[in-house]
N, C-alpha and C positions, 0 to 999 in steps of 0.2 A: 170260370169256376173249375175248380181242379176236380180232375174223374172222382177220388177216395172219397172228396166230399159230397160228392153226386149222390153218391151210392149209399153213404151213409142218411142222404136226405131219403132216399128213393127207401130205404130198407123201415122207415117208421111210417110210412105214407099207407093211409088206407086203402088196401087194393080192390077193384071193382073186377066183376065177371065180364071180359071184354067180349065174351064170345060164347056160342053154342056150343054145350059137353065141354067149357074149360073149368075147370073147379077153379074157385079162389084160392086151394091149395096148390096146385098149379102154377097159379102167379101170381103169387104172396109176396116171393124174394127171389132178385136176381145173386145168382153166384159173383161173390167177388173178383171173381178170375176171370168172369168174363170181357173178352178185350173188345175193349169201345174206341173207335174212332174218331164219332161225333156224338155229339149229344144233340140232337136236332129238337128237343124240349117240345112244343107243342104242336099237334099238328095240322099242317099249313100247308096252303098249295104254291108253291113256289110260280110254276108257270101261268096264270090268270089269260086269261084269251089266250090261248094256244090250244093247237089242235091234237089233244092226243095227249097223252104221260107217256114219262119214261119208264115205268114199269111194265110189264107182264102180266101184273094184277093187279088193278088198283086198289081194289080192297083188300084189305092184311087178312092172311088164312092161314087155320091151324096148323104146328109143323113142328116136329120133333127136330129138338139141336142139340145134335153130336159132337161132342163127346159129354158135354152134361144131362145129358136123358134125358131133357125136358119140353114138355108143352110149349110153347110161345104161338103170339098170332103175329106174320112175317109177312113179307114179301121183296121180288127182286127187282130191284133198280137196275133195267137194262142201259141206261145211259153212263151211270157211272158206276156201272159193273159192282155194286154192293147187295147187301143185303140189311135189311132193318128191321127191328124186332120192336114188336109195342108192345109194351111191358106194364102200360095203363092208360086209360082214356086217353090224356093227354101229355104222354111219354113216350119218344123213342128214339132209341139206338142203335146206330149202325155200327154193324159189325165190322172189327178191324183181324182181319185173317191175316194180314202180315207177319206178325205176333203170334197170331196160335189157327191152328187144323181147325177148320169147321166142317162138317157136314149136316143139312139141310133138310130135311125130307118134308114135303107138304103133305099134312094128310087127303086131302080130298085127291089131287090130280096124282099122287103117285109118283113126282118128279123129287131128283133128287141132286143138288146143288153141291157141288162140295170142292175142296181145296184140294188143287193138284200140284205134286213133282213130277218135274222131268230130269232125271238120273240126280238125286238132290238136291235139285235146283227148283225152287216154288215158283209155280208159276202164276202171272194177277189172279187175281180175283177169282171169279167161280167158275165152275166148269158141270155140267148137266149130266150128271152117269144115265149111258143108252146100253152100253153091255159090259158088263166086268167079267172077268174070267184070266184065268192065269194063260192061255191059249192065247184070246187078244180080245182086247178091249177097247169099246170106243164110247166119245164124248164130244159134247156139243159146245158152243158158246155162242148164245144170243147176245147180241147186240142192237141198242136202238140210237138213232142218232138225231139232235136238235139242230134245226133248221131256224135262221133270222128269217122274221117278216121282213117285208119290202113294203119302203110306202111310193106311191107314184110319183115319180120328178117331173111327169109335166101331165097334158089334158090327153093323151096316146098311151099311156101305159096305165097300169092298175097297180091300186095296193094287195100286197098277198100276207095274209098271217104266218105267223111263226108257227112251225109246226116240228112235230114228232116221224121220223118215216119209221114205217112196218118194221119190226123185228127182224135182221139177218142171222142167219146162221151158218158157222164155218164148224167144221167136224174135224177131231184128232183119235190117232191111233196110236194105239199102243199093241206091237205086236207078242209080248212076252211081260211075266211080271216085272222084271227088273231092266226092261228093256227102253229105251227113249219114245219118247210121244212126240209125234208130227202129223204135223196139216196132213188130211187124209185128201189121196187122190182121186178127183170126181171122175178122171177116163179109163174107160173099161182095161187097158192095156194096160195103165198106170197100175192102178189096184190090183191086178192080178200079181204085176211081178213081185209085191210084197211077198207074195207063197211060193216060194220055189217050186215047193215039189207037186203043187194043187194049181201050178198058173194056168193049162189048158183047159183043166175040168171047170174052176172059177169065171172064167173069161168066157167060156160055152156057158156056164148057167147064166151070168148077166145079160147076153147078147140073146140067150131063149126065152126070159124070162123077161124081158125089155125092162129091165131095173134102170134106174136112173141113181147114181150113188151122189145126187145133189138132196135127195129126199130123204129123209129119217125112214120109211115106210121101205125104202130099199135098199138103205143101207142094213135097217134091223135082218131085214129076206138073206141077203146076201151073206150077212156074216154069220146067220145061224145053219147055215147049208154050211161055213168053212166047218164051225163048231161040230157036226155031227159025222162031218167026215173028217 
């Protein structure tokens, strides 16, 4: 089924209150311009005896999408780095950012998803804003990965289900607005030489302050100490 005709199906359909404080005004009508990937039509659980999903959240939660203003109930697909919007009981679409800039914001948890360049060059899928600032800016990327069951080849070994591992995260920086984003460095020596002119006073606050810049919680520490000095 071709997308125009989708939408044109989707746009006479009665739409349902999918969620708490979403008005049916809300999610009446999807903008035409919204670029669609897939149309994943009703929802289904793809992986049946496995351990775990690929998301972050399994249930869809409220979340404003940027640049159209609007409401939707979402969530992120850590395995194949998307995002999908349900747009009615039994509708959804995942979003195609190839095409167009999205930004993300969940309301409950305060996280915020969005399409990144590195010096005009887009980069996949989403990327988690932890601090923006024209000074420097950093960002996440979760990832989860599917694992095959194993059934046992003989009467000494066991079968193991197919499962989901734990969510990893790798962190990028950007140290200027118009400046390239790179893998941020987890060793204290590393990270510091990023600041020329702040490399001993930075290097002394993570080695006093026993930061680990493998952690969100110290890497937010660490770059707000750059920020205010």
């Amino acid at each position: 089924m071709k997308i125009a005709f989708f939408f044109v199906t989707v746009a006479i359909l009665p739409w349902a209150v999918i969620g708490q404080n979403i008005t049916p005004e809300v999610v009446r009508t999807v903008e035409v311009n919204l670029q669609v990937q897939k149309n994943r039509g009703e929802i289904y659980n793809e992986y049946v005896g496995v351990d775990g999903t690929p998301y972050m959240n399994d249930d869809f939660m409220p979340a404003m999408l940027y640049p159209d203003e609007k409401l939707y109930l979402a969530r992120y697909n850590a395995k194949d780095d998307e995002i999908e919007v349900q747009i009615a009981e039994d509708k959804i679409l995942v979003l195609d950012n190839s095409r167009r800039d999205y930004k993300i914001v969940f309301r409950d948890s305060g996280l915020t998803y969005t399409t990144l360049y590195n010096q005009e060059e887009r980069m996949p899928g989403y990327y988690v804003e932890l601090v923006t600032t024209d000074r420097v800016s950093v960002y996440k990327k979760q990832r989860k990965r599917f694992v095959e069951g194993r059934e046992a080849t003989d009467n000494f070994s066991k079968s193991k289900d197919a499962y989901f591992t734990k969510a990893s995260e790798t962190f990028f920086i950007k140290l200027d607005k118009d400046g390239p984003i790179e893998k941020m460095p987890t060793k204290r020596k590393k990270f510091a030489k990023l600041f020329d002119s702040m490399e001993n006073e930075i290097e002394d606050y993570i080695k006093k302050n026993n930061i680990d810049l493998e952690e969100e919680r110290g890497i937010k520490k660490v770059v707000g100490f750059i920020i205010a000095n």
